[in-house]
C-alpha positions in Angstrom: 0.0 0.0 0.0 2.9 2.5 0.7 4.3 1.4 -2.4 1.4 3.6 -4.2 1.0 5.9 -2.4 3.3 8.6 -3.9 1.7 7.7 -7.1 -1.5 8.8 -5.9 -0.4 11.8 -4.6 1.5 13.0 -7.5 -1.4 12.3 -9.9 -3.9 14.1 -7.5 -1.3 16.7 -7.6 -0.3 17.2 -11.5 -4.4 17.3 -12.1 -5.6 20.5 -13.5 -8.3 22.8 -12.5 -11.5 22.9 -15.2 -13.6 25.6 -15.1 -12.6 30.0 -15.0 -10.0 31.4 -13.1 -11.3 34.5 -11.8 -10.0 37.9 -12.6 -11.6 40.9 -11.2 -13.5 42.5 -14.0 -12.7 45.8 -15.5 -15.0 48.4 -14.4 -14.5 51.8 -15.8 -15.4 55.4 -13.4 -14.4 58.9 -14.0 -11.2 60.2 -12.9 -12.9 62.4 -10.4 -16.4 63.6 -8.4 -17.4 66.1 -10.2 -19.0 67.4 -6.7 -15.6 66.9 -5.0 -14.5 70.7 -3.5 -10.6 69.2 -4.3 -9.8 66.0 -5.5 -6.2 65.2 -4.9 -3.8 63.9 -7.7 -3.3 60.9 -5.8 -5.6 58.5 -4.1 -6.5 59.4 -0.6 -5.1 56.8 2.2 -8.1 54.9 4.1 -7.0 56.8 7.0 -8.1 59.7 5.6 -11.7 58.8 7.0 -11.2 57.4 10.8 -12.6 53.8 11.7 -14.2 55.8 14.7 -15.1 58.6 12.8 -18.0 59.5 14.8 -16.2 60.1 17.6 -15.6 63.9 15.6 -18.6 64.8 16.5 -17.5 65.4 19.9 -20.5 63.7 21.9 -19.9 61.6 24.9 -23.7 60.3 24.3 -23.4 59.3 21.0 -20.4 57.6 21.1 -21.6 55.6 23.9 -25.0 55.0 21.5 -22.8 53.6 18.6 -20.2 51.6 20.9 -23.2 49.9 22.6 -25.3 49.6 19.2 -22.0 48.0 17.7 -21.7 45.5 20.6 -25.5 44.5 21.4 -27.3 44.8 18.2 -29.0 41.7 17.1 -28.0 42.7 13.5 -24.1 42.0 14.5 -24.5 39.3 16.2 -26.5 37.2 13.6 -24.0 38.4 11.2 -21.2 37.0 13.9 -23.1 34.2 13.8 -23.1 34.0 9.8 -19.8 34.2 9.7 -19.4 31.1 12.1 -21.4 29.1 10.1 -19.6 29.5 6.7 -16.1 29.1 8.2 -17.6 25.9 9.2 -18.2 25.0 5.8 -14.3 26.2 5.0 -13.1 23.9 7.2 -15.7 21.0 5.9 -14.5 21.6 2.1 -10.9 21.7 3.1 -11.3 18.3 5.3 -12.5 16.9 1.7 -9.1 17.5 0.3 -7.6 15.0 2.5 -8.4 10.9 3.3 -11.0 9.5 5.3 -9.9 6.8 7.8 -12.5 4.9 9.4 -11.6 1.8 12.0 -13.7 -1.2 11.6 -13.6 -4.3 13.4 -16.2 -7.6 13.5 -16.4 -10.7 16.1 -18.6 -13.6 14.9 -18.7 -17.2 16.5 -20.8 -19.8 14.2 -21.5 -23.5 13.9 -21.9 -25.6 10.8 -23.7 -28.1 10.1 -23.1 -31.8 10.9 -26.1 -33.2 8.6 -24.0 -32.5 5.0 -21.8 -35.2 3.3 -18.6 -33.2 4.2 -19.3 -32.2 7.9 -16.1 -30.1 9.2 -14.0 -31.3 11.8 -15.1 -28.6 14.2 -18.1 -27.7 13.8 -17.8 -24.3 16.1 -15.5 -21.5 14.5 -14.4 -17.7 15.4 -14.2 -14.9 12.9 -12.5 -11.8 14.4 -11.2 -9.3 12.1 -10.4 -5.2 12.5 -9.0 -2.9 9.8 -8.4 0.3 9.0 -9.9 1.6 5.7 -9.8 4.6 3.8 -11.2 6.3 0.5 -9.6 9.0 -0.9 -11.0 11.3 -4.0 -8.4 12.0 -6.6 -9.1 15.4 -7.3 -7.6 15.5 -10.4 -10.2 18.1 -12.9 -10.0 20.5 -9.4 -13.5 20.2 -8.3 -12.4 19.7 -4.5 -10.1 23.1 -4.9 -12.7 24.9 -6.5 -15.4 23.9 -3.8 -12.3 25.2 -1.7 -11.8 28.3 -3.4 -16.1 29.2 -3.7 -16.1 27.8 0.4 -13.6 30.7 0.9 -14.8 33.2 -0.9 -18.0 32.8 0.9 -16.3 33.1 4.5 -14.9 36.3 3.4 -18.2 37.3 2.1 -19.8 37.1 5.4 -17.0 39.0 7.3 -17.7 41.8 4.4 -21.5 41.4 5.2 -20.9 41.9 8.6 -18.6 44.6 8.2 -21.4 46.4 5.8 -23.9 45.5 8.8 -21.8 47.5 11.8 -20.8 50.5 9.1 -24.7 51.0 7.8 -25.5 50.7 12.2 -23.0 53.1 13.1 -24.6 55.5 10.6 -28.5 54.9 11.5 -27.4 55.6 15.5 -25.8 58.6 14.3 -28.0 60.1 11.7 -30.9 58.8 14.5 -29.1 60.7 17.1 -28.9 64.1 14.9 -32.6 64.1 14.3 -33.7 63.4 18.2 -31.2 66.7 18.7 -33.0 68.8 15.7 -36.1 67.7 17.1 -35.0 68.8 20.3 -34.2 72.6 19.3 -37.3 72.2 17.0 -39.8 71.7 20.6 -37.8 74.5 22.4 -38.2 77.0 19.3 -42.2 75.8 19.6 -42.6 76.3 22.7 -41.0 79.3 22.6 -43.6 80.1 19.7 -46.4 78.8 21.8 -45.8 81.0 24.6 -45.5 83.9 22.9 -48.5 82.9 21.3 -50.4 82.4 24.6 -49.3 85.8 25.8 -50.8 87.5 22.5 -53.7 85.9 22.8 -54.2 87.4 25.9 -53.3 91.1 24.5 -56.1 90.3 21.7 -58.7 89.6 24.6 -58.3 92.9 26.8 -58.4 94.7 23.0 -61.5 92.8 22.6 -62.8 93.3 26.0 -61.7 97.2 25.6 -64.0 98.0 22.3 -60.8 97.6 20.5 -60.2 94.6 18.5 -63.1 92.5 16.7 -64.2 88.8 17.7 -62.6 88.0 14.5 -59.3 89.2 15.9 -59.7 86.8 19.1 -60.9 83.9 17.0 -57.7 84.1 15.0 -55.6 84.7 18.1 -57.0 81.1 19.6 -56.3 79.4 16.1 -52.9 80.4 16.6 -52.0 79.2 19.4 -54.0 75.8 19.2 -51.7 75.5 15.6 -48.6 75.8 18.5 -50.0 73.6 20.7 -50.2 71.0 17.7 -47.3 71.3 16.1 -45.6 70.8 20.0 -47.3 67.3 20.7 -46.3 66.3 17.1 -42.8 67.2 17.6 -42.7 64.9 20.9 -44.6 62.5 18.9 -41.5 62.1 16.5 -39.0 62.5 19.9 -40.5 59.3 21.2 -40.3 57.8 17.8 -36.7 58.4 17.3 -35.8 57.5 21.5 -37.6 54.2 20.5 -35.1 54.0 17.6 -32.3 54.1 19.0 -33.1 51.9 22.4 -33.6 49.7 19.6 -30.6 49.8 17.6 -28.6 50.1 20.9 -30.7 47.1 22.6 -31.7 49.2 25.2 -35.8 49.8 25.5 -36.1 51.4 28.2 -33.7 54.2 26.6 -34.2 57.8 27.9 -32.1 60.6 26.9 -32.5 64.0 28.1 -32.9 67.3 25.6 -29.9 68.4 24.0 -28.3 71.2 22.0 -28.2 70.8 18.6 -26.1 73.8 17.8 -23.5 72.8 19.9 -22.2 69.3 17.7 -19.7 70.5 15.5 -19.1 69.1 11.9 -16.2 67.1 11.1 -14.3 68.7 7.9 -14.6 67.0 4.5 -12.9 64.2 4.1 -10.9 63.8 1.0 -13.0 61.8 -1.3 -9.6 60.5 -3.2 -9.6 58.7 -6.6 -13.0 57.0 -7.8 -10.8 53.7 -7.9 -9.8 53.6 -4.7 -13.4 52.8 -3.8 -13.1 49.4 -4.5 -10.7 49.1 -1.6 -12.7 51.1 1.0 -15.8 50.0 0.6 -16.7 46.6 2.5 -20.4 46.4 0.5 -17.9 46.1 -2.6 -15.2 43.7 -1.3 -18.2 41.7 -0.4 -20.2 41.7 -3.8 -17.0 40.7 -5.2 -16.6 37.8 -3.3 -19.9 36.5 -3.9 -18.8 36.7 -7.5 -15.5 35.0 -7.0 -17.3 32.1 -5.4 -19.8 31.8 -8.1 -17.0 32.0 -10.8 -15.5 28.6 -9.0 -18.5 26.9 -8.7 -18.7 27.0 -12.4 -15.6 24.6 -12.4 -17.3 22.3 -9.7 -20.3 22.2 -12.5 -17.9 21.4 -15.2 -15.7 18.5 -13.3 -18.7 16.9 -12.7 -19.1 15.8 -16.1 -15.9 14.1 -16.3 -14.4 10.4 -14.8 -14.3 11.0 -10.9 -11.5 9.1 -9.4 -11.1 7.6 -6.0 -8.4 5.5 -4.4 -10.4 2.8 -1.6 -7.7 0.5 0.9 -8.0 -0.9 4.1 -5.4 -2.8 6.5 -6.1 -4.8 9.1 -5.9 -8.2 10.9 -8.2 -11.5 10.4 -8.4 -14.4 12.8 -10.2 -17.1 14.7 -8.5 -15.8 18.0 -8.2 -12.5 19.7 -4.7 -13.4 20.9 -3.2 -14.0 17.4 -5.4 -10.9 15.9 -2.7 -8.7 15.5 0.5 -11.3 14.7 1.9 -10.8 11.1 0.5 -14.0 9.7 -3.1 -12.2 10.9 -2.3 -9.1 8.4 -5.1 -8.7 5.4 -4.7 -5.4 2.9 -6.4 -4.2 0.1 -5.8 -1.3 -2.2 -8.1 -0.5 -5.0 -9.1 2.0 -7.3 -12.7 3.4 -8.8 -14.0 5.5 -11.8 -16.8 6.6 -12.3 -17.6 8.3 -15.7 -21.2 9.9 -15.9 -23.0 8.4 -19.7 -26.4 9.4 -19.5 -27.9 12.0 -17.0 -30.5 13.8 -19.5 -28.8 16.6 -19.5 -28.8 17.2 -15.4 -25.3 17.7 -15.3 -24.8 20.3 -18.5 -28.0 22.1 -17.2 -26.0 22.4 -13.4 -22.8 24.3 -15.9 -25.2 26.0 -17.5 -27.1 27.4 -14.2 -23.6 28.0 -12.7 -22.7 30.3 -15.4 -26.1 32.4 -14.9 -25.3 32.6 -11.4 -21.8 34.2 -12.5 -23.3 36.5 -14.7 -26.1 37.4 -11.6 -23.0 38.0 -9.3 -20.9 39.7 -11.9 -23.6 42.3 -12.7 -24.1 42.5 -8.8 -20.6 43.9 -8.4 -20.7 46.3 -11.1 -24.0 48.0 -9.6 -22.3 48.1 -6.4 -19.6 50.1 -7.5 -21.9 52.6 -9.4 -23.7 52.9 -6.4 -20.9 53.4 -4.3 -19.7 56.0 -6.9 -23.2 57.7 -6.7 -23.1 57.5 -3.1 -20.5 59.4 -2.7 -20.9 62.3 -5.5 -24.5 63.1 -3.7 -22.9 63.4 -0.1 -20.3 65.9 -1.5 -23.3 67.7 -3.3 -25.1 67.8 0.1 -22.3 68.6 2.2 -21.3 71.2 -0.4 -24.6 72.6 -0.3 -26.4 72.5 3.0 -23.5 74.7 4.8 -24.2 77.5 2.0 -27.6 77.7 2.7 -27.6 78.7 6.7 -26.7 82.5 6.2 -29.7 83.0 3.7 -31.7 81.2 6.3 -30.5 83.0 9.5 -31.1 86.6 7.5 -34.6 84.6 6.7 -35.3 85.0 10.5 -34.2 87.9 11.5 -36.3 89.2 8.8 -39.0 87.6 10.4 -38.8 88.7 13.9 -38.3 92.5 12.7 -41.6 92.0 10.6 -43.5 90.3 13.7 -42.2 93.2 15.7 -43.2 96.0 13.6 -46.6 94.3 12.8 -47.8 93.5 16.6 -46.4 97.6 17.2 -48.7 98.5 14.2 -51.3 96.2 15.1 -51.6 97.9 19.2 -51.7 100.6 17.6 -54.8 100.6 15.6 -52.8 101.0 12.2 -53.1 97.2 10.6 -55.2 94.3 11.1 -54.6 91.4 13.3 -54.2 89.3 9.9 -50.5 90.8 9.4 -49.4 89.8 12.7 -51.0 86.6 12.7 -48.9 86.1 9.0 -45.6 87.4 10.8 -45.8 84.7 13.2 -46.4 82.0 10.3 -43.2 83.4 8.9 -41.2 83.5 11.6 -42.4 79.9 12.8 -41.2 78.5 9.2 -38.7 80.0 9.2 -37.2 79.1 12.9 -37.8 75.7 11.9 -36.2 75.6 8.8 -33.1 77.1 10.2 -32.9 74.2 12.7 -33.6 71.6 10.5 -30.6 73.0 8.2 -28.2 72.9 10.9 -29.4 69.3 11.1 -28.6 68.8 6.9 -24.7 69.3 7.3 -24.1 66.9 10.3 -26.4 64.2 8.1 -24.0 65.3 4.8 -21.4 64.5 6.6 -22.6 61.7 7.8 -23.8 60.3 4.6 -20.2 61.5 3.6 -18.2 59.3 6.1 -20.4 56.5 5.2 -20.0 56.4 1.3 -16.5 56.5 1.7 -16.4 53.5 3.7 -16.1 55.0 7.4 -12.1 54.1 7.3 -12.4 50.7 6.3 -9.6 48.4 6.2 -10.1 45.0 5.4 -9.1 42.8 8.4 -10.8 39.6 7.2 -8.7 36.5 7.2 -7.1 35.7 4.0 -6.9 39.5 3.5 -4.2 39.0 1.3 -4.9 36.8 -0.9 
């Protein structure tokens, strides 16, 4: 038996591999974002986005939110648990590369028959036997290594997913986070409005009382401040919405957070967006599409080997006797070495159909990959629009309400005085109230550009899978 076995090794070894190598496909982008403020000559360095990039929003609460989110969702850990699974299957496809050795043993004790024209001598006889036996595929078109290489590809595929899974969480508790501060300054800028409201309402009434002011006026006055009152409970409404958010996303559903300043969070600069290309290195959503296409380009070759002979190398070696105690002497010893083909004939066209479903699957994955990276590259042109954007729009806003509060102002002067109708001051404090609110929920817009920003470029990704390398 050990006389063969370097034979068998060296044919399993010199055996080719059917089926596509895999090369990552071509995929042309423009040399630039055409949103970008600057886009450096040369690519910019994953650093240039920190992994913890969050953390530049200066927020002890947040970053508490996204460090307990990234450690107690229920989104990480079944991807943890994904991951676990298909590393299983690594190690099962690799185990198929090598023999299988069973031990095996029997113990029989018979009698035979006396009643025959050639009785035995003694009629009572032992059988023991043990062995060792083992089968061992040949892998000699590659279809072992290829179920090796797709197995792989997959493992790395779910660190990727999981990797997309804590990036994409990080951003929700962030962006999540921003709005409950917006909405925040949004209820003190109503309330605000709502008690200013209150106490004009009352001025309306002793105008009213006085022979001044019309029913009309006080009618208007109440309208007001019930709009006030509304827009207040609606603006809580979406405060506990966005609480419940995040107790979710951080596992914790009894979450309360007190009312913060939005104004006070600063925003992070821009990041350099670097070279279009370089997305395919910082973004995990990519890394992972193009595993899943590197697995289905191997499983083609799986397909394909299984139309050809399959070979396998069976043996076993053991001992044979009619007592234990001479079992395991030399004149006991029993071997066996064999070998088996097997060459599909006729399968009805199972096995061409398998190639040929294997190949749409490549194409599925291959055109997969491709949209990822045109959405990456979309991604990340309309953060820099938005980021570019937003900031440029908070000193026409601002002017906006100080505009508004001179025009309230002069209106409720002109209004006590008998010279305009209560319907101009009633409009100022429309204005003013849309405006206010608008102004707030624009110093909300950069902190999400940004966000958005961080996100599309990958939130400083670095690949830290295993087989990183390869």
């Amino acid at each position: 038996m050990r006389r063969y076995a370097p034979m068998v090794f060296a044919l399993a070894l010199c055996g080719c591999m059917v089926g596509p190598d895999y090369e990552r496909p071509q995929t042309p982008l423009p040399m630039a974002y055409s949103d970008a403020p600057t886009t450096p000559a040369t690519p910019a360095p994953p650093a240039a986005v920190r992994a913890d990039w969050w953390t530049l929003y200066d927020d002890a609460i947040l970053n508490d939110l996204v460090a307990t989110a990234l450690s107690e969702n229920l989104d990480v850990v079944a991807a943890v648990a994904k991951i676990e699974e298909f590393d299983a299957d690594l190690r099962e496809a690799n185990a198929a590369l090598f023999p299988e050795i069973d031990l095996g043993g029997t113990a029989a004790r018979s009698r035979s028959s006396r009643a025959v024209a050639s009785p035995t001598a003694i009629p009572l006889s032992n059988d023991l036997r043990v062995a060792l036996s083992t089968s061992f595929e040949i892998d000699f078109w590659g279809r072992l290594r290829r179920l090796l290489e797709s197995a792989r590809a997959q493992v790395l595929a779910t660190y990727y997913a999981k990797d997309v899974v804590t990036l994409s969480l990080a951003g929700l508790t962030t962006q999540t986070y921003f709005s409950l501060r917006s909405l925040d300054a949004q209820i003190a800028a109503i309330t605000e409005t709502l008690a200013t409201r209150e106490e004009y309402l009352q001025v309306v009434r002793r105008r009213v009382d006085a022979g001044l002011a019309s029913g009309l006026d006080l009618a208007q006055a109440m309208g007001a401040r019930s709009d006030a009152a509304a827009q207040l409970k609606d603006l809580m409404r979406q405060r506990a919405l966005a609480e419940h958010l995040l107790g979710t996303l951080t596992g914790r559903l009894d979450l309360k957070l007190a009312a913060g300043d939005l104004t006070r969070l600063p925003v992070p600069p821009v990041a350099p967006a670097g070279l279009p290309s370089t997305l395919l290195e910082r973004r995990p959503d990519i890394r992972q599409a193009e595993k899943n296409l590197v697995a289905a380009n191997a499983q083609i070759g799986v397909a394909k080997a299984a139309l050809l002979p399959r070979i396998s190398l069976t043996g076993n070696l053991g001992g044979e006797s009619t007592a234990l105690s001479s079992l395991l002497q030399s004149g006991a010893r029993i071997w066996s070495i064999g070998f088996a083909l097997a060459q599909p004939i006729f399968t009805a066209g199972r096995l061409q159909a398998e190639v040929d479903a294997t190949t749409a699957r490549q194409k599925q994955a291959l055109a997969g990959y491709q949209k990822s990276i045109q959405t990456a590259f979309r991604e990340v042109s309309d953060a820099l629009a938005n980021v570019g954007q937003t900031a440029a729009a908070e000193v026409d806003l601002q002017a906006s309400v100080d505009a508004a509060q001179d025009a309230l102002r002069l209106s409720s002067e002109r209004y006590e005085a008998g010279y305009s109708p209560y319907l101009n001051v009633l409009d100022a404090q429309r204005t003013l109230n849309t405006s206010q609110l608008a102004l707030i929920r624009n110093r909300q817009a950069p902190l999400s550009a940004s966000v958005d920003l961080m996100k599309a470029l990958g939130g400083g990704w670095t690949d830290e899978s295993p087989f990183a390398l390869r």
